[in-house]
N, C-alpha and C positions, 0 to 999 in steps of 0.2 A: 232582241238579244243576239249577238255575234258569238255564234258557234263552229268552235274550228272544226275544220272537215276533215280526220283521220283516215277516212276511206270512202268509197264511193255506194260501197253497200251498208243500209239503215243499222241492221244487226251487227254487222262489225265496228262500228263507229260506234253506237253505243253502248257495245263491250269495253272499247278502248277507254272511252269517258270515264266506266263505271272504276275499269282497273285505275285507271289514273288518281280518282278518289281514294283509292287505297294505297294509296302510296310507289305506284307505278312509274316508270321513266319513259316517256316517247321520246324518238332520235326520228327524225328523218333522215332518210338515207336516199340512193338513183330511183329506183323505181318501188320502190318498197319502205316502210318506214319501220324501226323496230320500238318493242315494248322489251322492256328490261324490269324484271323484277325489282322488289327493294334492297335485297341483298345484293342483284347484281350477278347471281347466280344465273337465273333464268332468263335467255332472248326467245323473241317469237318474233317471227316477220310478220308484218301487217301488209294487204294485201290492198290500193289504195284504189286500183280499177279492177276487182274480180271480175275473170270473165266468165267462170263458171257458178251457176246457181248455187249450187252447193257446196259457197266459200265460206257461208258463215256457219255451217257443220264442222267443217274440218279446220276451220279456225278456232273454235271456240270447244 
């Protein structure tokens, strides 16, 4: 199975997946990609090489 890679750390990648089942928007962008709500309302940057441990805390 070919699974696209939204990030480089396990936990944030399959948060993004999970959101995206729910009706979530991925954009990739320069160095970051973003998650966009379904209304469109809500952006969050995804982080695609965390350098710090503790990316998938403060991401999620």
């Amino acid at each position: 199975m070919n699974r696209k890679k939204y990030s480089k750390n396990k936990q944030i990648n399959a948060l993004v997946r999970e959101m995206l089942k729910q009706g979530y928007i991925y954009k990739r962008g320069g160095k970051h990609g973003k998650i966009i709500s379904p209304d469109g309302k809500v952006k969050v940057t995804v982080p695609g090489t965390p350098s710090d441990w503790r990316a998938s805390n403060s991401f999620g």
